[in-house]
C-alpha positions in Angstrom: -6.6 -7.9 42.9 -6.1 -4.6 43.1 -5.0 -2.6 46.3 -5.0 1.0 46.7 -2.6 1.9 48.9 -2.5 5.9 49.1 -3.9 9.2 46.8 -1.9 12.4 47.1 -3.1 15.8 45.0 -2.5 19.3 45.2 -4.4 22.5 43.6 -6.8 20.0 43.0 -10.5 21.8 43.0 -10.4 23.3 46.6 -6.6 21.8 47.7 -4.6 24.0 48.0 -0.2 24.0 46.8 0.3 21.4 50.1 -0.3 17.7 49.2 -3.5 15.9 51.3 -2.2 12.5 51.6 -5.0 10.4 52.1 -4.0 6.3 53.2 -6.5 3.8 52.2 -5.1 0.8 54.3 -4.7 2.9 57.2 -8.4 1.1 58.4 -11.0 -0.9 57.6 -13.4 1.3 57.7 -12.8 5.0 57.4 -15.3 8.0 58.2 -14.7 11.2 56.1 -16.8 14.0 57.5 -17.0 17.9 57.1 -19.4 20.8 56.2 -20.7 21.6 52.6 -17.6 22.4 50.5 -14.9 21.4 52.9 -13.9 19.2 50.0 -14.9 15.5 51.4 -15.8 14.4 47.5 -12.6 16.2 45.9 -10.6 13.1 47.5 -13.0 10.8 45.4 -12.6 13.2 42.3 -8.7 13.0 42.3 -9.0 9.6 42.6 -11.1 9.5 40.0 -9.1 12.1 37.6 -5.6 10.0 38.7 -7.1 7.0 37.5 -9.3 7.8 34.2 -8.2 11.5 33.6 -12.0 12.3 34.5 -13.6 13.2 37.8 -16.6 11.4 39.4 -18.6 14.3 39.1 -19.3 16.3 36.0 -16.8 18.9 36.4 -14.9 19.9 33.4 -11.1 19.6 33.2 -10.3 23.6 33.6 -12.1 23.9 36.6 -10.1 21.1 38.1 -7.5 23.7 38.8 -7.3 25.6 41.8 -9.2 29.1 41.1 -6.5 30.6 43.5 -3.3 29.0 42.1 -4.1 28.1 38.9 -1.9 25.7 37.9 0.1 23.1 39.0 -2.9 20.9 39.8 -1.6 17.0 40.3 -2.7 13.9 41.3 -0.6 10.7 42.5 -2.6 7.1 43.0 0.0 4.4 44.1 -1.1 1.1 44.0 -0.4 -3.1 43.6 -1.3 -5.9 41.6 0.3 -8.8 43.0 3.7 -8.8 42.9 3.9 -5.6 41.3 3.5 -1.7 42.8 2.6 1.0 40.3 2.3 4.9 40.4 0.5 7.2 38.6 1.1 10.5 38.2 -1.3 12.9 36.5 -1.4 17.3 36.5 -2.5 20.0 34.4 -0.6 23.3 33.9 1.5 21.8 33.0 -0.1 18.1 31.9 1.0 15.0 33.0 0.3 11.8 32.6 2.9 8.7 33.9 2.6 5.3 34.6 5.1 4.1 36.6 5.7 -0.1 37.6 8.7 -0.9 40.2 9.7 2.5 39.9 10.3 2.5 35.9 8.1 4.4 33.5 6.4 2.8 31.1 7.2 4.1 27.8 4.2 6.6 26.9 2.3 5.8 23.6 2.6 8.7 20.9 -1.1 9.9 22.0 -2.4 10.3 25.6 -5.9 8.0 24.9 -3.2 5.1 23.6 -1.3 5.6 26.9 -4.8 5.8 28.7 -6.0 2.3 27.0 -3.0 0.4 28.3 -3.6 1.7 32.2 -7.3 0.6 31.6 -7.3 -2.7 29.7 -3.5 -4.3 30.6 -2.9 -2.5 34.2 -6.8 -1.9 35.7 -8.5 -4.4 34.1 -11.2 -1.7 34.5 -12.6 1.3 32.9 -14.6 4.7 34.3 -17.8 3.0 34.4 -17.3 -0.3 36.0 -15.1 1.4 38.3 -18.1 3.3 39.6 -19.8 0.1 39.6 -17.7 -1.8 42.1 -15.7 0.6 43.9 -17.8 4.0 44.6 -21.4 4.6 45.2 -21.9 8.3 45.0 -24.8 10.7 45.1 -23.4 13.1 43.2 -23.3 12.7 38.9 -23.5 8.3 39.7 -25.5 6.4 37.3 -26.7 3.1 39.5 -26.9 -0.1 37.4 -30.3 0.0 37.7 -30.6 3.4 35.4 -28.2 2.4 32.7 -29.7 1.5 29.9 -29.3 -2.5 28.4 -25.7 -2.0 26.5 -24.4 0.2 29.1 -25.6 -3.2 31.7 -23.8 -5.2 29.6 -20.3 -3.9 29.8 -20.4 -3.5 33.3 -21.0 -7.5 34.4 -18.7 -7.8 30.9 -15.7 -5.9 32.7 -17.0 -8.3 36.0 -16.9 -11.4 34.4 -13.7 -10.7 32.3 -15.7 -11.5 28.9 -14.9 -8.0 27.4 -12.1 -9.7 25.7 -15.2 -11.4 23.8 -16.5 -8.3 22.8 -12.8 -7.0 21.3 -13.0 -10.2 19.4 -16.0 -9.2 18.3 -14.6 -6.2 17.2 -11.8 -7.3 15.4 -13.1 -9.9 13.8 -15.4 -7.3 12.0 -12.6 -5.4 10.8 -11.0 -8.5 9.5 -14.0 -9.2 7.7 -14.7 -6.2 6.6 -11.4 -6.2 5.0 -11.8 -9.8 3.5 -14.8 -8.4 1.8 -12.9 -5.7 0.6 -11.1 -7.9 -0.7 -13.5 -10.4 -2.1 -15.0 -7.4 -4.2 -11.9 -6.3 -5.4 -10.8 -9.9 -6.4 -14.7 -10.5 -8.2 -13.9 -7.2 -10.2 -10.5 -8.9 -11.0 -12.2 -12.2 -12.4 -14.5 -9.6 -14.5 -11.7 -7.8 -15.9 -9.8 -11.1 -16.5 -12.7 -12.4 -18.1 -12.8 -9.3 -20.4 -8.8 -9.6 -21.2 -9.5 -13.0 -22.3 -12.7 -12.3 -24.5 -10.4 -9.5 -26.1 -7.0 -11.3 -26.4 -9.4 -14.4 -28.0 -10.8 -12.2 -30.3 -7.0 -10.8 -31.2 -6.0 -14.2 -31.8 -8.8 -14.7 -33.7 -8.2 -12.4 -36.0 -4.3 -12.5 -35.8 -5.1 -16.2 -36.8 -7.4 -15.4 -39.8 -5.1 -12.2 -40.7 -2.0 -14.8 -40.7 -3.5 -17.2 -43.3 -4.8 -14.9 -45.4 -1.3 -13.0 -45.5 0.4 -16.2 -45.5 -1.3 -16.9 -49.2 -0.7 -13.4 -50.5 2.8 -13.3 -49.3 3.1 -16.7 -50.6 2.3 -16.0 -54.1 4.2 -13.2 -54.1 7.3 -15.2 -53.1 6.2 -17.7 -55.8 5.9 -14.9 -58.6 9.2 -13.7 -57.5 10.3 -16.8 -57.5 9.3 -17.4 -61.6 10.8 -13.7 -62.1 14.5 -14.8 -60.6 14.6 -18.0 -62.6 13.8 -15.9 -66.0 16.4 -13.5 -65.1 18.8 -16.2 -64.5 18.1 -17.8 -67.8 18.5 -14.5 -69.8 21.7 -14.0 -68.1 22.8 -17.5 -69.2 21.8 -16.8 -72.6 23.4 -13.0 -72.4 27.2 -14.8 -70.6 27.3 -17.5 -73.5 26.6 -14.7 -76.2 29.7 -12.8 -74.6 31.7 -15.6 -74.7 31.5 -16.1 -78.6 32.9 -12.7 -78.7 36.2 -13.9 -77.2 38.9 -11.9 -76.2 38.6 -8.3 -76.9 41.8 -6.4 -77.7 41.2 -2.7 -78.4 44.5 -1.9 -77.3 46.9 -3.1 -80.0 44.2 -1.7 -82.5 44.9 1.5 -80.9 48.2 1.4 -80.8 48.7 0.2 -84.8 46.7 3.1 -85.2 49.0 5.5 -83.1 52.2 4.4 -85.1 50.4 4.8 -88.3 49.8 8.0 -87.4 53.3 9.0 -86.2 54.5 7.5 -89.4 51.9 9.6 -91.4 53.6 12.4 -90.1 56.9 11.9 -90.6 56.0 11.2 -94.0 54.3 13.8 -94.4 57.1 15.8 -93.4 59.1 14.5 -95.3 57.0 15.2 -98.1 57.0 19.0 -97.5 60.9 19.2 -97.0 61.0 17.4 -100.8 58.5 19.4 -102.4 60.0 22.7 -101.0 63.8 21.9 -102.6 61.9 20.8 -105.9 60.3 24.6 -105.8 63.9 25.8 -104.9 65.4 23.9 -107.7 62.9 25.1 -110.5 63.3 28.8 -109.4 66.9 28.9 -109.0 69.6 28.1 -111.2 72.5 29.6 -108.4 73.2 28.8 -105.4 71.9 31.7 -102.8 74.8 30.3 -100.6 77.9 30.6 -102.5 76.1 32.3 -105.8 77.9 29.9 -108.1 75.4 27.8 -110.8 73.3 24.6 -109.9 75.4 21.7 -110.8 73.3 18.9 -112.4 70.1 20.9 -111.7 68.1 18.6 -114.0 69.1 15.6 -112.7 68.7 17.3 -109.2 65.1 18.2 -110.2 64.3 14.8 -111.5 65.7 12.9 -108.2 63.9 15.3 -106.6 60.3 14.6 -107.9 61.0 11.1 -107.9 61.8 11.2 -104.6 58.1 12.8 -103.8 56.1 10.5 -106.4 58.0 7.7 -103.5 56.8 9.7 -100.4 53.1 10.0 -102.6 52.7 6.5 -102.7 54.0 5.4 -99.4 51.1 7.9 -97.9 48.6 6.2 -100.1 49.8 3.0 -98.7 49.6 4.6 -95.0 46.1 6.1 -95.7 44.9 3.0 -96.6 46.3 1.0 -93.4 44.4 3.9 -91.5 41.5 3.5 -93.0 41.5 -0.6 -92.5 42.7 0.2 -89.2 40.0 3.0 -88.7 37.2 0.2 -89.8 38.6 -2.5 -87.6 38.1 -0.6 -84.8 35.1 1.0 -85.2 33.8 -2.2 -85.9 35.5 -3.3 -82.4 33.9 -0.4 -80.5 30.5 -1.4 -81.8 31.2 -5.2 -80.5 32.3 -3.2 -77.2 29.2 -1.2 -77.2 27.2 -4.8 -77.4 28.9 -6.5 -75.1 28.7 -3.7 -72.6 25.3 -3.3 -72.8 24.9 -7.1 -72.5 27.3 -6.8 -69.4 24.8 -4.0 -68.2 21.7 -6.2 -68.7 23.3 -9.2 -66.9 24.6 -6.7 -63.8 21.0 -4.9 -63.5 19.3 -9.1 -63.9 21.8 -9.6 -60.6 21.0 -6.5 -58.9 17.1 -7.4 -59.6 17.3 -10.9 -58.5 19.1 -9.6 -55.1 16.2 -7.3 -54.8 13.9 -10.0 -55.3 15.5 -12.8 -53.0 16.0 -10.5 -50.6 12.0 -9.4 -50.4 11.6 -13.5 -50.7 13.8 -14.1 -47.9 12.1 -11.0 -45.2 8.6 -12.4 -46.5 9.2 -16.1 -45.4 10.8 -14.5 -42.0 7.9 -12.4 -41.8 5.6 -15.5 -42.0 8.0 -17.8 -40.0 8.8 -15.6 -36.9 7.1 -12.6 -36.9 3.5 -13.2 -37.2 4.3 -16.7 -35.4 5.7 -14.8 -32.7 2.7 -12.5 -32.6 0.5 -15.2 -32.4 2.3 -16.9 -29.9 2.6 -13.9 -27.6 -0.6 -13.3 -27.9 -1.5 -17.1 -26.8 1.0 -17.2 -23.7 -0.1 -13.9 -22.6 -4.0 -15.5 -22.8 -2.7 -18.5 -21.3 -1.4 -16.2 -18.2 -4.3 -14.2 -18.3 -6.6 -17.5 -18.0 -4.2 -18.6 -14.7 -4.4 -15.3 -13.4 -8.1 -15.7 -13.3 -8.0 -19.3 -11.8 -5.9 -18.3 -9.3 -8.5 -15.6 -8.2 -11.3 -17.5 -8.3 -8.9 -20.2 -5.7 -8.1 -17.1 -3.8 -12.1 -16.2 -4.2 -12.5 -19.4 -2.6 -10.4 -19.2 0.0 -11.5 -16.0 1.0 -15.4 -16.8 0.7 -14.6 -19.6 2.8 -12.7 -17.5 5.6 -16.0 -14.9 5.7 -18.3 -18.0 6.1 -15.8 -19.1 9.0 -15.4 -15.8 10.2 -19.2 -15.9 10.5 -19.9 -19.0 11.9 -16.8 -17.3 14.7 -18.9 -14.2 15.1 -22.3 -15.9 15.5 -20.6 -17.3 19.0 -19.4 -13.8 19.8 -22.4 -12.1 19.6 -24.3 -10.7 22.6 -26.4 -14.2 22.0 -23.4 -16.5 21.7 -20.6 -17.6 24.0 -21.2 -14.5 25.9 -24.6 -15.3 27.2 -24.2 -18.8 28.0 -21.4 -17.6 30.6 -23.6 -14.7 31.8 -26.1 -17.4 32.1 -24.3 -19.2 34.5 -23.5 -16.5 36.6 -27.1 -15.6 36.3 -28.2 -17.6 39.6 -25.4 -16.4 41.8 -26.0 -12.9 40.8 -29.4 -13.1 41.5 -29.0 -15.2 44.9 -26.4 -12.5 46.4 -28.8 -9.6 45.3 -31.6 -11.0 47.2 -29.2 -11.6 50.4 -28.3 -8.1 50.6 -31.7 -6.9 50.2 -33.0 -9.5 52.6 -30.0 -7.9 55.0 -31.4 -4.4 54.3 -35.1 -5.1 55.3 -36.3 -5.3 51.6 -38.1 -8.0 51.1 -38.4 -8.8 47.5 -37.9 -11.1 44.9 -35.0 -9.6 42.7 -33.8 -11.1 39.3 -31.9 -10.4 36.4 -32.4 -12.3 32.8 -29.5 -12.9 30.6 -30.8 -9.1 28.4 -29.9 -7.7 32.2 -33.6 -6.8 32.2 -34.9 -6.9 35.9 -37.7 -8.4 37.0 -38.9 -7.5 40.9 -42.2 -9.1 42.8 -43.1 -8.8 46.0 -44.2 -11.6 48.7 -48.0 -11.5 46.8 -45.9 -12.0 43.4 -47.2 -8.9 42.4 -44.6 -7.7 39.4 -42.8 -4.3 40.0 -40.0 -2.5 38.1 -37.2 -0.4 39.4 -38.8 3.0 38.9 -41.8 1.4 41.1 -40.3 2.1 44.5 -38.8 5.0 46.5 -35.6 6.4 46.6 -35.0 4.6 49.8 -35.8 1.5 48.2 -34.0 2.1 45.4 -31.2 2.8 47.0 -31.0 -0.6 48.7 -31.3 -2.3 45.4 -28.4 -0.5 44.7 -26.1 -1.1 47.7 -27.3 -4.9 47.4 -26.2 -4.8 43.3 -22.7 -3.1 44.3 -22.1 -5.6 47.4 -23.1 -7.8 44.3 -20.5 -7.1 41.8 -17.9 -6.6 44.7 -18.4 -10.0 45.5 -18.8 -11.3 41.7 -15.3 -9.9 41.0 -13.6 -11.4 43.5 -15.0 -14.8 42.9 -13.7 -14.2 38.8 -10.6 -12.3 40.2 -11.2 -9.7 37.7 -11.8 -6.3 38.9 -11.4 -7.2 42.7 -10.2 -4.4 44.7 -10.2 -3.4 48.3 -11.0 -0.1 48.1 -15.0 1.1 48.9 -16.4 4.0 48.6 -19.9 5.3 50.0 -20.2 9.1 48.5 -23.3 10.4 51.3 -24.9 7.0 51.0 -25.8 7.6 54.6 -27.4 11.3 54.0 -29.6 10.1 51.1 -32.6 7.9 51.5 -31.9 5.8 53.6 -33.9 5.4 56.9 -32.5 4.8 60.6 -33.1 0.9 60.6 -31.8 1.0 56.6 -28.2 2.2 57.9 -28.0 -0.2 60.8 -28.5 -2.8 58.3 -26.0 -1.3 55.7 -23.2 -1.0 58.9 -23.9 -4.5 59.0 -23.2 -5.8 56.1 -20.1 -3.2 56.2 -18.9 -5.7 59.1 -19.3 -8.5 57.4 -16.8 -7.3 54.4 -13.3 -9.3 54.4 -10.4 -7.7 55.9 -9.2 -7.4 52.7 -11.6 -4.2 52.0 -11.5 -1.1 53.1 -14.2 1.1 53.2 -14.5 5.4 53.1 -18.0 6.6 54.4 -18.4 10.3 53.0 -20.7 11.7 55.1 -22.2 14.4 56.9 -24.0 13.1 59.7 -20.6 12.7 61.7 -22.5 12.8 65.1 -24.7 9.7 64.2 -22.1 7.3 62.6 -19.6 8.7 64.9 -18.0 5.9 66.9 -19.2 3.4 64.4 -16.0 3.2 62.0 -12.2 2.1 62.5 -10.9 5.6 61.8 -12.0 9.2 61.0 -10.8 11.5 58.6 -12.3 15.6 58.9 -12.4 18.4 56.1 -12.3 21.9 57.0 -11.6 25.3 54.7 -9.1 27.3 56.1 -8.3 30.8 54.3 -10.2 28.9 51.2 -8.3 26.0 50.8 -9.8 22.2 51.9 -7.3 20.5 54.3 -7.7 17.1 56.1 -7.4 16.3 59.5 -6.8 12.4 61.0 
């Protein structure tokens, strides 16, 4: 339950910089009189503003402000909830908004309406409406439950009852399914592109499959080809080795070498030759020495040593010549063995160099067909073989999913207006109904009031004659709505939901109602618990005077509202 216990504000509407404190369990019942603008209602609109950041009546938030002062307008509602005492704390120029419990602030939200839901749905248990519901009738900008319209109904005896929290359910449980079916599509257009992947990386295997066999023949028979090639080579290089063998050893340097000294001695012969043949021409032109001018002794004989002598050195160069030439023959005849052997040699190294060539082709073929287009292949099946369990494993999670929304449905079917809701508005249904028609039996109205579970009213009178709500007159109206707010005062204590002690009766008295319909509402004002206590805003002070616990007065001094007890 929640107890008011006082309401301070300041350059608030018509207050002026001084703070009205006004007590609300000062009395039971409290009368709050004054003249036309004194500012009786600006104690409900600061309550009003303190609690909800709104006023009761529909006054915007800058004219909240004293026109005089023009700032520093604020507004303190202390109150308790069991065990616990809170404070709020509300201004503007400069804004405020606190929430105080046991003298510690809570710590405020990033945003003002986040700070504003926890007051209202962890603290009040309450919001604007149902406030003016249970705690305030007014005359001013107060919508009774009769002239709300079915929804608006509906949260009110949902606040009562404490079933709202059904409602937030509601409420989140479409956002939860709203993002399951979010995610539903966007795992169905995962199956569709899964199912494509594996049409595509079927077809690839497909024709990486068809593509490998046909290579594998081609590449085959060129390996085989090769194959034939290499084995001819080889056998020409046999034939080409045993052909060099039967040449043997090959010694062209000891050819060239006899031929080097038959050269040398060539020459010295030669030589030899010349120095002879030039002392024979000495011999047959002189007959005196040129030396010591004496004769030539034995000059014949000297002549015929001489010339024998060169017929010697003749014949031992035609003996040289001849070596040459055999010499000259042997190894050109060598050099043309050379030149076949080398070109042999060549054919046999170029066969070698060929049969690499070709065993290495043979050799990155058969890896070709043994690892890479294997591997190919078989990247190509594991990655279809992930594909194929990605696509299983969306079509569980599919499942799972599906199977929450039906859940989730089945959940939200009992959530609905129709559901769980209205089976425990249903039972409340007859005690509703039964308190309505003792209040208006207490206020002289004598009709049959009842509510259905749509909150659609249905009134008849003693002849059963069927009437609605816009039917009667404003005095009758108004009792219906004093018996509907007695109502839900009483309907929210029995639930302990939004239970308060605090009443508030904005010219209730001034309005419709006649003399024997305000004897009747002081009486059921007598009958309330000592646990409420009532303010009757008024200005017909000299007829209720006397009739209430305590009395507070308005008056507008230099035009500023201050209160008197």
């Amino acid at each position: 339950m929640i107890v008011f216990k006082t309401l301070r504000y300041k350059n608030f509407l018509s207050s002026g910089n001084t703070f009205t404190d006004v007590d609300f369990t000062k009395a039971k019942s409290t009368l709050v009189v004054g003249h036309n603008g004194a500012g009786k209602s600006t104690m409900l609109d600061a309550l009003s503003f303190g609690l909800f950041g709104k006023p009761h009546r529909k006054i915007s938030k800058a004219q909240l402000v004293n026109s005089i002062n023009q700032k520093q307008a604020l507004v303190e509602v202390e109150f308790t909830i069991g065990q616990s005492h809170f404070k709020l704390v509300r201004g503007i120029k400069p804004n405020i908004f606190e929430i105080w419990k046991d003298n510690e602030m809570i710590n405020q939200s990033s945003h003002a309406t986040e700070y504003q839901k926890i007051l209202e749905q962890n603290i009040l248990k309450l919001n604007h409406k149902s406030f003016h519901q249970v705690v305030v009738l007014g005359s001013s900008s107060f919508i009774p439950f009769m002239q709300l319209n079915a929804g608006h109904r509906r949260d009110v005896i949902e606040d009562l009852l404490d079933i709202n929290i059904f409602s937030k359910m509601n409420v989140i449980l479409k956002e939860k399914n709203s993002i399951l079916r979010d995610k539903a599509s966007t795992i169905v257009n995962n199956i569709e592109l899964c199912k494509t992947k594996i049409e595509q990386h079927s077809k690839y295997i497909r024709d990486i499959a068809a593509l490998t066999t046909e290579n594998k023949k081609k590449y085959e028979k060129q390996i085989q080809n090769a194959d034939l090639k290499i084995k001819k080579l080889q056998e020409n290089n046999n034939i080409l080795t045993n052909e060099l063998d039967a040449f043997g050893d090959i010694d062209l340097t000891s050819l060239q070498n006899k031929k080097n000294d038959v050269i040398t001695y060539r020459a010295e012969q030669k030589q030899e030759l010349r120095i002879v043949a030039k002392r024979g021409l000495f011999l047959q032109s002189n007959d005196d020495c040129p030396t010591c001018e004496q004769p030539i002794q034995n000059k014949d004989k000297l002549v015929f040593d001489t010339k024998n002598q060169a017929y010697q050195i003749e014949s031992t160069l035609k003996l040289i010549e001849s070596s040459y030439s055999e010499v000259e023959a042997e190894m050109q005849k060598l050099q043309e063995t050379i030149a076949i052997v080398n070109g042999k040699t060549s054919t046999i190294n170029s066969n070698n160099r060929e049969i690499q060539s070709l065993n290495q082709s043979n050799n990155d073929l058969r890896s070709y067909l043994n690892e890479e287009v294997s591997t190919d292949l078989n990247v190509a099946r594991k990655e279809l073989e992930d594909i194929t369990n990605d696509k299983e494993d969306l079509i569980e999670e599919k499942l799972k999913v599906t199977e929450q929304i039906n859940y989730n449905g089945v959940i939200a079917e009992m959530l609905r207006d129709t559901g769980i809701k209205t089976k425990i508005i249903k039972q409340y249904l007859p005690a509703i109904n039964k308190l309505v028609n003792q209040h208006l039996q207490v206020l002289d109205f004598f009709v049959s009031f009842d509510l259905d579970e749509s909150f659609q009213e249905t009134i008849r009178s003693r002849f059963r004659d069927d009437f609605t709500y816009e039917s009667f007159s404003e005095g009758e109206k108004q009792r219906i709505d004093l018996s509907l707010l007695f109502t839900w005062r009483q309907i929210a204590k029995m639930k302990n939901s939004v239970s308060t002690n605090l009443l508030i009766l904005d010219e209730t008295f001034d309005s419709s109602l006649d003399h024997d319909g305000v004897e009747n509402l002081l009486k059921i004002l007598n009958t309330l618990g000592e646990d409420t206590n009532t303010f009757i805003i008024s200005h017909k002070g000299d007829i209720l005077d006397g009739k209430f616990d305590a009395k507070i007065e308005f008056v507008k001094e230099r035009n500023f509202s201050k209160m008197k007890v």
